[in-house]
VEXDREN-2710 file (C-alpha; in Angstrom, 1 decimal):
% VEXDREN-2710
k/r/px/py/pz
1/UNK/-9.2/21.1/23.5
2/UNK/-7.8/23.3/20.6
3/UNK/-9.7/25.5/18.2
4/UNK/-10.1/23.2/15.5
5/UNK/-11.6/20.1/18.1
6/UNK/-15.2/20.0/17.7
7/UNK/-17.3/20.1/21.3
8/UNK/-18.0/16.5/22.6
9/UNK/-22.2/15.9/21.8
10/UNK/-24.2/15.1/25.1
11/UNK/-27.7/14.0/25.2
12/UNK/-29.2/14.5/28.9
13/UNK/-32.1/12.2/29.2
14/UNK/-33.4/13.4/32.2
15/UNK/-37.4/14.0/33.1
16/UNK/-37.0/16.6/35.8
17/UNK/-36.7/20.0/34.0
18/UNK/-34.8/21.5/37.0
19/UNK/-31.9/19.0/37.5
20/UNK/-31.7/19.0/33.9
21/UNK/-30.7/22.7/34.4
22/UNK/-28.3/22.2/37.0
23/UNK/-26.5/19.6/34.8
24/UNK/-26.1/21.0/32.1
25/UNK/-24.8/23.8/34.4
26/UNK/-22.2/21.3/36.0
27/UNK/-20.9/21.2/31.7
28/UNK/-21.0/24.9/30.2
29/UNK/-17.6/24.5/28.7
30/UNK/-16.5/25.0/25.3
31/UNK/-15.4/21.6/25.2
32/UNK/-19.1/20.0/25.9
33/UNK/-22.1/20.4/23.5
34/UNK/-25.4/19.1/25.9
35/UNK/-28.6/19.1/24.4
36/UNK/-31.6/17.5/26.5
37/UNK/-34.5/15.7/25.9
38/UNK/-37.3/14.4/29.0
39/UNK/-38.5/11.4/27.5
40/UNK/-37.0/7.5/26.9
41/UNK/-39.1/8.0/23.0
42/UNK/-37.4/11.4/22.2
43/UNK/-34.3/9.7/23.3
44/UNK/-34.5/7.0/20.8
45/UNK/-35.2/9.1/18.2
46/UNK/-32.6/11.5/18.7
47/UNK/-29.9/8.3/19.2
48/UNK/-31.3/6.6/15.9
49/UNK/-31.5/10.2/14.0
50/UNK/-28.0/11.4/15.0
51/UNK/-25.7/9.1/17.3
52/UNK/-24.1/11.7/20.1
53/UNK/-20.6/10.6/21.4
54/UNK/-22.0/10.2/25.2
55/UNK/-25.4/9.7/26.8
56/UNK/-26.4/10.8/30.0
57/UNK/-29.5/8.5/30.7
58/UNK/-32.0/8.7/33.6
59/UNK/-33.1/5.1/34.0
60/UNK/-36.5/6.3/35.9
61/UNK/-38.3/7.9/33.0
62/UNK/-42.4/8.5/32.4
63/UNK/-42.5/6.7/29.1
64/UNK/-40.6/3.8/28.8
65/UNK/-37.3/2.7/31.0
66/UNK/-34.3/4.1/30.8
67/UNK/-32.7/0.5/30.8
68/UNK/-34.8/0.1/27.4
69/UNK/-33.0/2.8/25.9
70/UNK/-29.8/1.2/27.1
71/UNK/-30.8/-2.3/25.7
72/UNK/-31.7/0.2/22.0
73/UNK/-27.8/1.2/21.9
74/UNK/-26.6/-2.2/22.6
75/UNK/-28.4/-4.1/20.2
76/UNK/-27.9/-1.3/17.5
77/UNK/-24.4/-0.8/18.1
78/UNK/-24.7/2.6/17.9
79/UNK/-21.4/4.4/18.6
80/UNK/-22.4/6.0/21.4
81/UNK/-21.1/6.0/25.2
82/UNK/-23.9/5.2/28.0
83/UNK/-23.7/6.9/31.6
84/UNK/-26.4/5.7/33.7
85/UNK/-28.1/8.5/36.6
86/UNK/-30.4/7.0/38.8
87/UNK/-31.7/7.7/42.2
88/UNK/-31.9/4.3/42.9
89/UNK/-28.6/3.2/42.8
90/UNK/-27.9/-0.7/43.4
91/UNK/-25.5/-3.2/42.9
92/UNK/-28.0/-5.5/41.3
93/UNK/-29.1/-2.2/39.0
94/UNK/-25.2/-1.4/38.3
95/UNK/-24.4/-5.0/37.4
96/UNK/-27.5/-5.1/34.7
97/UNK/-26.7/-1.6/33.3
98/UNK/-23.0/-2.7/32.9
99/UNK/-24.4/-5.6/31.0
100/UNK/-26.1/-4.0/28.4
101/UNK/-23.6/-1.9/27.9
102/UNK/-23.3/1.1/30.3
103/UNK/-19.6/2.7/30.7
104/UNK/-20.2/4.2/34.4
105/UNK/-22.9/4.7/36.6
106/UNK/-23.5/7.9/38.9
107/UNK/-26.1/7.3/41.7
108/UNK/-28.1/11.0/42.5
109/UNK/-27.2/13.4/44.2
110/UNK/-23.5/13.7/42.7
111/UNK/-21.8/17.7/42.2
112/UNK/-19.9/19.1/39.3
113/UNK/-16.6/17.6/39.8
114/UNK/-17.9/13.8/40.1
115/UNK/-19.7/14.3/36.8
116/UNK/-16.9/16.0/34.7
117/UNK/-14.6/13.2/35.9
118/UNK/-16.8/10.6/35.4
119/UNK/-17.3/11.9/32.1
120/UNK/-13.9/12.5/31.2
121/UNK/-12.9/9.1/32.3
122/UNK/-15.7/7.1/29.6
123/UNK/-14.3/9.9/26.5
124/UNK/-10.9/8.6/27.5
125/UNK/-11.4/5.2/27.8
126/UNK/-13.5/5.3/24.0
127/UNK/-10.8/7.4/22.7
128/UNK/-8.3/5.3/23.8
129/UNK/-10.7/2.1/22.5
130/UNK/-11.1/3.4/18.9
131/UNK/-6.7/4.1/18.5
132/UNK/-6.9/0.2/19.5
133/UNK/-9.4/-0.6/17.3
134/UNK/-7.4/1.6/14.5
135/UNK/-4.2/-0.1/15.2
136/UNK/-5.9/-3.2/14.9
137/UNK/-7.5/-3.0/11.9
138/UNK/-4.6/-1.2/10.6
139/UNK/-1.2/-3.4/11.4
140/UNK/-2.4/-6.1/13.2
141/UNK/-4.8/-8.6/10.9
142/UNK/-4.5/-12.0/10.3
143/UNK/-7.0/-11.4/7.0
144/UNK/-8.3/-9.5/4.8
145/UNK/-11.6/-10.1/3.3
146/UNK/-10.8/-13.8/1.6
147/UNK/-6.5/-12.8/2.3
148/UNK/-4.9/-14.7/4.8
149/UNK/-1.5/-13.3/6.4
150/UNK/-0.6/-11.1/9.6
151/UNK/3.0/-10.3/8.3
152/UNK/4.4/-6.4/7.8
153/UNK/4.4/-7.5/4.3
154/UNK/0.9/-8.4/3.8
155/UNK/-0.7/-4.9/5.9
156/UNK/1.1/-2.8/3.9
157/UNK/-0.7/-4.6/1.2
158/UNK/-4.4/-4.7/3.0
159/UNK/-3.3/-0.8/3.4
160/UNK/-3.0/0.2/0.2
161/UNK/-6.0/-1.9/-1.1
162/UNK/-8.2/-0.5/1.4
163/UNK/-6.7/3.0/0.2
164/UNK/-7.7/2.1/-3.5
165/UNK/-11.1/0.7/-3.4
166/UNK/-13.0/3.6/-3.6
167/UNK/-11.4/5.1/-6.4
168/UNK/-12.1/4.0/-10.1
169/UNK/-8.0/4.4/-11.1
170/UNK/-6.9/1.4/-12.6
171/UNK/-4.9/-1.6/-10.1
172/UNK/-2.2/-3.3/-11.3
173/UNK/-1.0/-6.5/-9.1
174/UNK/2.2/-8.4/-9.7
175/UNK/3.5/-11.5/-7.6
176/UNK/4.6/-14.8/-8.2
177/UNK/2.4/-17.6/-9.5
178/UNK/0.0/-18.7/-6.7
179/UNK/0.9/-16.0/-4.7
180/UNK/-3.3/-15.1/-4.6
181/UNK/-3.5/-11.9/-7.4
182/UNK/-6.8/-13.0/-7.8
183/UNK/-7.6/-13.0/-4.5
184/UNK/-6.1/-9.5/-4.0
185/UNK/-8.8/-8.3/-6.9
186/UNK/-11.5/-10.4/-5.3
187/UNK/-11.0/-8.1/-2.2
188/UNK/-10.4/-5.1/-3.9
189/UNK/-14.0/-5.3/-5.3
190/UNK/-15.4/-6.7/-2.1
191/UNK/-13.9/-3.5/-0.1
192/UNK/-15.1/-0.5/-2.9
193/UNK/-18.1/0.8/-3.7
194/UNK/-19.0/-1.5/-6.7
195/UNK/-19.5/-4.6/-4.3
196/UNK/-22.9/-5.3/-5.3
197/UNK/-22.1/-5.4/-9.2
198/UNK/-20.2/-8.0/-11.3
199/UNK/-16.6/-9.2/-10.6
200/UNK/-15.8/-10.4/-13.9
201/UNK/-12.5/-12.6/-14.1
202/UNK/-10.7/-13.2/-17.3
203/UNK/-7.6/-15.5/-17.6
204/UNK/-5.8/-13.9/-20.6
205/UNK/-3.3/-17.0/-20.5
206/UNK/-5.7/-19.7/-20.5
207/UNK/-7.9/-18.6/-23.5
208/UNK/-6.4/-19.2/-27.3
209/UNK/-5.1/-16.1/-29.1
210/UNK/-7.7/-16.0/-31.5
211/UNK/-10.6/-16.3/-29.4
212/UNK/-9.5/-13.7/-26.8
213/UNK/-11.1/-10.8/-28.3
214/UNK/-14.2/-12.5/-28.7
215/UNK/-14.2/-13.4/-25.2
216/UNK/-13.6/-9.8/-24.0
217/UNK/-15.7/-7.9/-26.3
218/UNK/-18.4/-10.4/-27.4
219/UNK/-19.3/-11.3/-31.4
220/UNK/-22.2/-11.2/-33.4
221/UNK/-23.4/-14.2/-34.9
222/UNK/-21.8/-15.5/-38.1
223/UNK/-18.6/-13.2/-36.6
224/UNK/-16.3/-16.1/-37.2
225/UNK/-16.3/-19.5/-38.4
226/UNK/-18.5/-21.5/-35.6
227/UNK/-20.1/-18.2/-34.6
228/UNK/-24.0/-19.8/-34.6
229/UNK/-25.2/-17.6/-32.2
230/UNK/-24.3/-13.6/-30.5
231/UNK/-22.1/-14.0/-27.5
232/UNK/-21.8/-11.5/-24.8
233/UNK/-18.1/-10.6/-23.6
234/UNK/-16.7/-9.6/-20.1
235/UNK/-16.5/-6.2/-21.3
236/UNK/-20.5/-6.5/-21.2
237/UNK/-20.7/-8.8/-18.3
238/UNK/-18.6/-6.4/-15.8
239/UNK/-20.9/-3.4/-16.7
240/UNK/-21.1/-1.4/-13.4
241/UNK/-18.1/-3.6/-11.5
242/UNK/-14.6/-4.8/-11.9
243/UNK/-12.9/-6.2/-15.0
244/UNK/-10.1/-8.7/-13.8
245/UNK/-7.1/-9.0/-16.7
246/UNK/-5.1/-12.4/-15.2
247/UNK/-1.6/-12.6/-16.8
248/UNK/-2.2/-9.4/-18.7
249/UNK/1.2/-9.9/-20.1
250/UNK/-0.1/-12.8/-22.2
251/UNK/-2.5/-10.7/-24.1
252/UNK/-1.6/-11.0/-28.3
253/UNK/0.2/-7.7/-28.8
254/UNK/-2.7/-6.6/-31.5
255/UNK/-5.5/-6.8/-29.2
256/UNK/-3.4/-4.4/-26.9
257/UNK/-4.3/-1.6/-28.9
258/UNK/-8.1/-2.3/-28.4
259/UNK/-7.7/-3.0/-25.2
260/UNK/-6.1/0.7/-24.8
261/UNK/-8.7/2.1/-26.8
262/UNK/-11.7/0.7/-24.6
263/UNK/-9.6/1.7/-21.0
264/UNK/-9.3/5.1/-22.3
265/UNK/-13.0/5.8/-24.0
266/UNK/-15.1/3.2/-22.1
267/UNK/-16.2/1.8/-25.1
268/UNK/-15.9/-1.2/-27.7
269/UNK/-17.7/-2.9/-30.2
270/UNK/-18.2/-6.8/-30.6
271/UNK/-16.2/-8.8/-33.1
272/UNK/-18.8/-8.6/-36.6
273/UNK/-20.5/-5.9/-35.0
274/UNK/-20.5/-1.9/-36.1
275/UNK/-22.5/-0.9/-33.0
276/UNK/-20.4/1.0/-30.4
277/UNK/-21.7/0.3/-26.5
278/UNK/-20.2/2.4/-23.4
279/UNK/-19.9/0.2/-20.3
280/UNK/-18.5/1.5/-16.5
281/UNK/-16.2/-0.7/-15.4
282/UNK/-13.1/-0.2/-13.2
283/UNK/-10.0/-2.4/-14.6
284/UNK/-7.8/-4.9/-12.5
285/UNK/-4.9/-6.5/-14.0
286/UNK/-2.4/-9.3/-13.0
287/UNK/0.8/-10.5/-13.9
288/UNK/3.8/-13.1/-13.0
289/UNK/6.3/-11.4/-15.2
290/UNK/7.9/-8.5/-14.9
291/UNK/6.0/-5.9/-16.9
292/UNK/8.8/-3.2/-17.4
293/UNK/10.6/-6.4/-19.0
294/UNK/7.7/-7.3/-20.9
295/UNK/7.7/-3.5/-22.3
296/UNK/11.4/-3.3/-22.8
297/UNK/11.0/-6.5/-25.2
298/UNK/8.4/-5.2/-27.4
299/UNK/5.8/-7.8/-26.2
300/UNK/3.7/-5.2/-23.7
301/UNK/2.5/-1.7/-25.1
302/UNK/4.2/0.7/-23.4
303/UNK/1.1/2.9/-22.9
304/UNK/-1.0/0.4/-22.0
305/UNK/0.8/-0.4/-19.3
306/UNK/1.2/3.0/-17.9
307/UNK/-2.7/3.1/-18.5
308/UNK/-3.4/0.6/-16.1
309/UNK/-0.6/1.0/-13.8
310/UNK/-2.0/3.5/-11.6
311/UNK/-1.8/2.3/-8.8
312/UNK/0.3/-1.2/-8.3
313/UNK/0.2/-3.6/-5.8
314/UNK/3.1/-6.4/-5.4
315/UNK/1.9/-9.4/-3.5
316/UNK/4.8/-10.8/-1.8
317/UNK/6.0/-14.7/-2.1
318/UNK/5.3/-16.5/0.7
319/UNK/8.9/-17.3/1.5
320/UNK/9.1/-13.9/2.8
321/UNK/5.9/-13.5/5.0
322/UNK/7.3/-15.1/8.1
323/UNK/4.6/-17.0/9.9
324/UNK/2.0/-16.2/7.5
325/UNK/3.0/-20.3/6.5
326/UNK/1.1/-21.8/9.7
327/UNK/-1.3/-19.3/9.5
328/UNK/-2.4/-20.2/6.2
329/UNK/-2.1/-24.0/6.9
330/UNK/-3.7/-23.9/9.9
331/UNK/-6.6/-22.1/7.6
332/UNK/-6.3/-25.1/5.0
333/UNK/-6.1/-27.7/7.6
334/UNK/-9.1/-26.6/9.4
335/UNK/-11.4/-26.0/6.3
336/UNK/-10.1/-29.4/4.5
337/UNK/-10.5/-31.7/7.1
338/UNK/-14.4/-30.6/7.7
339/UNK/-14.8/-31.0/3.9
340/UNK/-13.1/-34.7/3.8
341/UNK/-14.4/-35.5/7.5
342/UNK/-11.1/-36.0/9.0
343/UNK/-10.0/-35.5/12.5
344/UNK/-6.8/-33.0/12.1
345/UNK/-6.4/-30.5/14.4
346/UNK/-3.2/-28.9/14.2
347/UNK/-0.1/-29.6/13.2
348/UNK/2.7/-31.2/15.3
349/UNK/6.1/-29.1/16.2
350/UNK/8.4/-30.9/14.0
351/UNK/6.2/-30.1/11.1
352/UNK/5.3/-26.5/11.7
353/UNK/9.5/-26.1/11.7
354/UNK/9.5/-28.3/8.2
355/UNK/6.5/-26.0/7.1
356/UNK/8.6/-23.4/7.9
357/UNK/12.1/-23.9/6.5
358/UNK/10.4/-24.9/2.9
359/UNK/11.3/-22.4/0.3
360/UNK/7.8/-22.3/-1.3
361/UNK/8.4/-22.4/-4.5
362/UNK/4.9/-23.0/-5.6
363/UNK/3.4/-20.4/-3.1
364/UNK/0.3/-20.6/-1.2
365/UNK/-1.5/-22.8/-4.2
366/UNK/1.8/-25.2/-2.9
367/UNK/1.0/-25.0/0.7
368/UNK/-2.9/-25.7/-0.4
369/UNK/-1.5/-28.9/-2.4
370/UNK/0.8/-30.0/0.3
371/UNK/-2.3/-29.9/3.1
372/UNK/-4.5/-31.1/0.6
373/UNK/-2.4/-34.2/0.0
374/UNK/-1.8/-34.9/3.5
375/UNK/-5.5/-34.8/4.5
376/UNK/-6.9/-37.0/1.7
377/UNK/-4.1/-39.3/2.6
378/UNK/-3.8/-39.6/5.9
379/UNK/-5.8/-38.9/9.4
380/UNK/-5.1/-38.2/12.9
381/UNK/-5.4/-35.3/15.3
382/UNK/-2.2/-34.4/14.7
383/UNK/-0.1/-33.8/11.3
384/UNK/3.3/-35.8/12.1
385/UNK/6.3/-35.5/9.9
386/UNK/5.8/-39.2/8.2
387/UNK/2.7/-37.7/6.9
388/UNK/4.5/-34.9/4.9
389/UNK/5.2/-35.4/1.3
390/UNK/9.0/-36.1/0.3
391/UNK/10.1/-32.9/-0.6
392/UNK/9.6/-31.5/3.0
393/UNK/11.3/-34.4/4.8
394/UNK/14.5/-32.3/4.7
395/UNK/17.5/-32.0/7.0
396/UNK/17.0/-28.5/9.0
397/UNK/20.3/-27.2/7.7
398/UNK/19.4/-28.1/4.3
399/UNK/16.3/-26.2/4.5
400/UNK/17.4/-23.2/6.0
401/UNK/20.4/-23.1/3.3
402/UNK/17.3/-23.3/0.8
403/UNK/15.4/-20.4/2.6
404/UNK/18.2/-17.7/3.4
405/UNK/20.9/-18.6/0.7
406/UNK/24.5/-19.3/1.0
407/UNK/26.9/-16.7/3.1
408/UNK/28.5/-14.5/1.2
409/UNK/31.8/-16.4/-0.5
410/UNK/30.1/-19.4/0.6
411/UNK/29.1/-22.4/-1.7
412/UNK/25.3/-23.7/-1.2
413/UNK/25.4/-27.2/0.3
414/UNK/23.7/-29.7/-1.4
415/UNK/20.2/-30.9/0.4
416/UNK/21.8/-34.4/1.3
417/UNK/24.9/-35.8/1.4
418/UNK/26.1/-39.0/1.1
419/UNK/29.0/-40.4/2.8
420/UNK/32.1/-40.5/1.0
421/UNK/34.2/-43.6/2.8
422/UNK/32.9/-47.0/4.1
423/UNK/33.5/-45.9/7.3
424/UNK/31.5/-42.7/7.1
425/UNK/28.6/-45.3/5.2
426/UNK/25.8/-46.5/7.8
427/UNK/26.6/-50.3/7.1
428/UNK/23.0/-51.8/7.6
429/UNK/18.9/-50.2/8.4
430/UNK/19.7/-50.2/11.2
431/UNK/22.8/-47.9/11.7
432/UNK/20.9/-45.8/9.1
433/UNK/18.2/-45.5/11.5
434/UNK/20.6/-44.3/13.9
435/UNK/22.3/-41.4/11.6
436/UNK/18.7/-40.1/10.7
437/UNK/16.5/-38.6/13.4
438/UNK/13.3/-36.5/13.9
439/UNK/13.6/-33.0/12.0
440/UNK/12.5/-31.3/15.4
441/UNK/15.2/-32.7/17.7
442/UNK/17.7/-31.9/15.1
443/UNK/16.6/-28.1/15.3
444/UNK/16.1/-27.6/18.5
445/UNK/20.1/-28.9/19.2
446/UNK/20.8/-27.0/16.4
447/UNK/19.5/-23.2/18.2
448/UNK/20.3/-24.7/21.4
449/UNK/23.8/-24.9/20.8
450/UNK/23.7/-21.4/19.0
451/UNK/22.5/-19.6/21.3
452/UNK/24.6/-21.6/24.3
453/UNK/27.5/-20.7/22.2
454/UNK/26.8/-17.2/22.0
455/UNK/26.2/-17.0/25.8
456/UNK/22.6/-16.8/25.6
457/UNK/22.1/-14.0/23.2
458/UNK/18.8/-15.1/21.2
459/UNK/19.9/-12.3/18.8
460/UNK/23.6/-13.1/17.9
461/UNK/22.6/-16.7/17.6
462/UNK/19.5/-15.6/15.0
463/UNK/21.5/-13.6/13.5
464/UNK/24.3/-16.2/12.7
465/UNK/22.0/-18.6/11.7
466/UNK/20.2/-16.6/9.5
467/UNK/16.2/-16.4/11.1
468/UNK/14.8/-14.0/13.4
469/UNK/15.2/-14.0/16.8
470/UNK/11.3/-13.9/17.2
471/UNK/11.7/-17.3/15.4
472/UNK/14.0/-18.7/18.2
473/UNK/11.9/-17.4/20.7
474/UNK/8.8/-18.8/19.7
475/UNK/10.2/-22.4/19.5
476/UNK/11.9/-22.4/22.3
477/UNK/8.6/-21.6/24.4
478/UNK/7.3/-24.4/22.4
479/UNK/9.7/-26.8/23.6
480/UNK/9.4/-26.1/27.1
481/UNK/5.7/-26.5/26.7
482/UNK/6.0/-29.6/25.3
483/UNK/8.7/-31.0/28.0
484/UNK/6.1/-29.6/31.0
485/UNK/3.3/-31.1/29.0
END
C-alpha cells in the first residue's frame, strides 16, 4: 500500500468481546481500518449507514442471525464483501452462505495468517471484479441507454457522452442522416443530471421558416395572422432539461441571432410579446451537413456555432461500425416480429454476409426499413436471401467493391455484368439458373480460395480482399458449424 491508498474498512461483527480483541489484533496494519460492532442490528445499521469494503460476520449472534445480515447485503446490493466466521462450520452452512452471497468462509478457531490471506484473497478477487466491470462498461457494450453498437467506433462515442452529461456545456452531434443524432441526445439527457425534466425535440428542417420562431420561443395571441390564442414554445417547454436543435444548419439565418442571444443570456421573449422570461436549459444540436461549410458559405453564424460547439460528438455511418449491422438487425428482427407476431428468429448465413457487404447508404433508419419490409412481408424462423429486398441480392464481389472502393489505379466494376458474346449469354432459365447461385456459397469459395492461395494466412488473404481478418474468421467458424450441423 502507498501513502496516498486509503486503509481497507472492516466491520467485525463478532458477539464475544475477547475474540473480537484478538482479531482485530490478527489486522493492526496500516493497510486495514477494523471497527467492531457485537450485534446482527448494529451491523445493519452501520452496512445501510456507511457500506465498509469487507465484512467479517459471526453467523451465531444474540439478536438476529448472522445469515440475516448476509441475506440484508445481497438483496441490497450493497458493495460490500461478506466473510463468514462461525464455529459451526458445515458444508450444508458453507453452501447457503455462498448462496446469499458470501466470498469465503473461515470455521473458528483459525490464526493470523489464515485470516490475512483469506482476506487478501476476497480484496483481490473484488478488485480484480470491479477493473472487469470497468472495462466492461467502458470498451465492451453492445448499447448504450436506447444506442445499439459494440464497435471501437461507437465506445468512444458512449465515452464521451458519458463524459458530457453532467456538465451543462453545449453538445453538438454531426452524422449522416439516420445515423441516430437523436438518439445520441436522447441518451445524453437520460445519462445527466436533468433526467427527470423535459427533453424537448425540435426539427428545425421540418417546420416552415416563418413559423420557426414561434415554435421556439412561443407568441402571444393576435402575434401573427391566425394567432387566436398564446402558444407556449420549446424554449418554455424544456425549462429545467435539454433543448434538442435537429438539423440546426437549416435554421433561417435571422433567427440565428436570436437564437445566439437566448444561448448566451438564458433568456427570450415570445413573438408579440415585451415580457422577457429566463429559462435553464442545456442545448443539444444536430446536423447532416458539414457545419464549418455551412459557416464558410455564409448560411451558419460563425458564433453561433462556436457557441454551441463545445463539445462535439460525430456519430459514425454504419458502413464503418463493423458488426454493429447484425447487431442492430438482430435488435429490429427480434422487436418487429413480437410487434407483427411473426416467427423470425435470426437470420440465415447467406443473409448476415448480404447484410454485411451493403454499403448503407440510408443508415440504421435503412437497416430498420429493410427488416421492417422483410417482416411485414414475409415469415419463417429464419430470414433467407429470397426474402431480402432487391437491392441486397448482390453478387459478393459487387458488394464488397461497393463497401471498400476500388484499388488504387483501379476502375470500380459495375454491380452486374452482362455477357458480351452469345456464347458468354446463358441461352435459356435454365442455364441462367446455373450461372447464378446462393450469395453464401459464392463467398465462402471466394475466402476459401484467398486464404488457400495465400497458404493459409487469414491476414494476407483479408488484407487482399479488403475485410478484416476477424471477418474471415468468424465465417469460417460459421461454416464449419453449419457443415457439422
Amino acid at each position: 500500500m502507498t501513502e496516498t491508498d486509503a486503509p481497507t474498512r472492516i466491520l467485525l461483527v463478532e458477539d464475544s468481546v475477547s475474540l473480537a480483541a484478538v482479531y482485530q489484533g490478527y489486522l493492526q496494519s496500516a493497510a486495514y481500518e477494523v471497527s467492531h460492532v457485537e450485534t446482527g442490528k448494529a451491523a445493519l445499521e452501520r452496512l445501510l449507514d456507511d457500506p465498509p469494503e469487507v465484512v467479517l460476520l459471526d453467523l451465531m449472534l444474540p439478536d438476529i442471525p448472522g445469515m440475516d445480515v448476509l441475506r440484508a447485503i445481497q438483496e441490497r446490493e450493497l458493495p460490500t464483501a461478506a466473510i463468514i466466521i462461525t464455529a459451526h462450520g458445515s458444508v450444508d452452512v458453507a453452501v447457503e452462505a455462498m448462496r446469499y452471497g458470501a466470498d469465503d468462509f473461515l470455521t473458528k478457531p483459525f490464526d493470523a495468517q489464515r485470516l490475512r490471506v483469506t482476506l487478501d484473497n476476497v480484496l483481490r478477487q473484488e478488485r480484480l471484479e470491479r477493473i472487469v466491470e470497468t472495462y466492461q462498461k467502458t470498451f465492451d457494450r453492445e448499447a448504450f441507454h436506447d444506442i445499439v453498437g459494440g464497435s471501437l467506433p461507437m465506445q468512444a462515442v458512449y465515452r464521451i457522452l458519458e463524459n458530457a452529461a453532467p456538465s451543462k456545456a453545449s453538445v453538438f452531434i454531426t452524422g449522416e442522416s439516420g445515423t441516430g443524432k437523436e438518439l445520441c441526445a436522447a441518451a445524453l439527457h437520460k445519462e445527466g443530471p436533468r433526467r427527470e425534466q423535459p427533453f424537448v425535440a425540435l426539427n428545425c428542417a421540418a417546420i416552415p421558416r416563418e413559423l420557426i420562431e414561434s415554435e421556439v420561443f412561443g407568441h402571444a395571441k393576435g402575434a401573427f395572422t391566425g394567432a387566436a390564442s398564446a402558444r407556449e414554445g420549446a424554449a418554455s417547454r424544456a425549462d429545467g432539461g435539454i433543448l434538442f436543435l435537429d438539423e440546426i444548419c437549416e435554421m433561417d439565418i435571422n433567427l440565428q441571432s436570436k437564437l445566439l442571444r437566448f444561448i448566451q443570456t438564458g433568456t427570450f421573449q415570445r413573438v408579440g410579446e415585451n415580457r422577457v422570461q429566463k429559462v435553464d436549459i442545456r442545448f443539444v444540436c444536430a446536423t447532416n451537413r458539414d457545419p464549418l461549410v455551412e459557416v464558410r458559405e455564409g448560411r451558419f453564424r460563425e458564433d453561433l456555432y462556436y457557441r454551441l460547439n463545445v463539445i462535439p460528438v460525430e456519430l459514425p455511418p454504419l458502413r464503418e461500425r463493423g458488426d454493429d449491422v447484425l447487431l442492430i438487425a438482430e435488435r429490429f428482427l427480434a422487436a418487429m416480429a413480437a410487434e407483427e407476431g411473426k416467427q423470425f428468429k435470426a437470420f440465415s448465413p447467406a443473409v448476415q454476409t448480404a447484410l454485411q457487404l451493403h454499403s448503407w447508404p440510408g443508415n440504421v433508419r435503412e437497416l430498420q426499413n429493410v427488416v421492417r419490409n422483410i417482416v411485414v412481408l414475409n415469415d419463417g424462423p429464419q430470414v433467407t436471401t429470397e426474402m431480402l429486398p432487391q437491392a441486397l441480392q448482390v453478387a459478393p464481389a459487387a458488394g464488397m467493391a461497393r463497401r471498400s472502393g476500388p484499388g488504387p489505379g483501379a476502375e470500380a466494376a459495375p454491380a452486374q455484368t452482362a455477357p458480351d458474346t452469345p456464347a458468354e449469354r446463358p441461352s435459356s432459365l435454365a442455364d441462367e439458373a446455373e450461372v447464378i447461385r446462393p450469395l453464401w456459397i459464392e463467398e465462402r469459395e471466394l475466402i476459401e480460395r484467398a486464404v488457400r492461395l495465400c497458404d493459409g494466412n487469414v491476414p494476407k488473404a483479408a488484407a487482399l480482399l479488403e475485410i478484416s481478418a476477424s471477418t474471415i474468421y468468424r465465417k469460417r467458424q460459421a461454416w464449419q458449424e453449419a457443415d457439422a450441423g
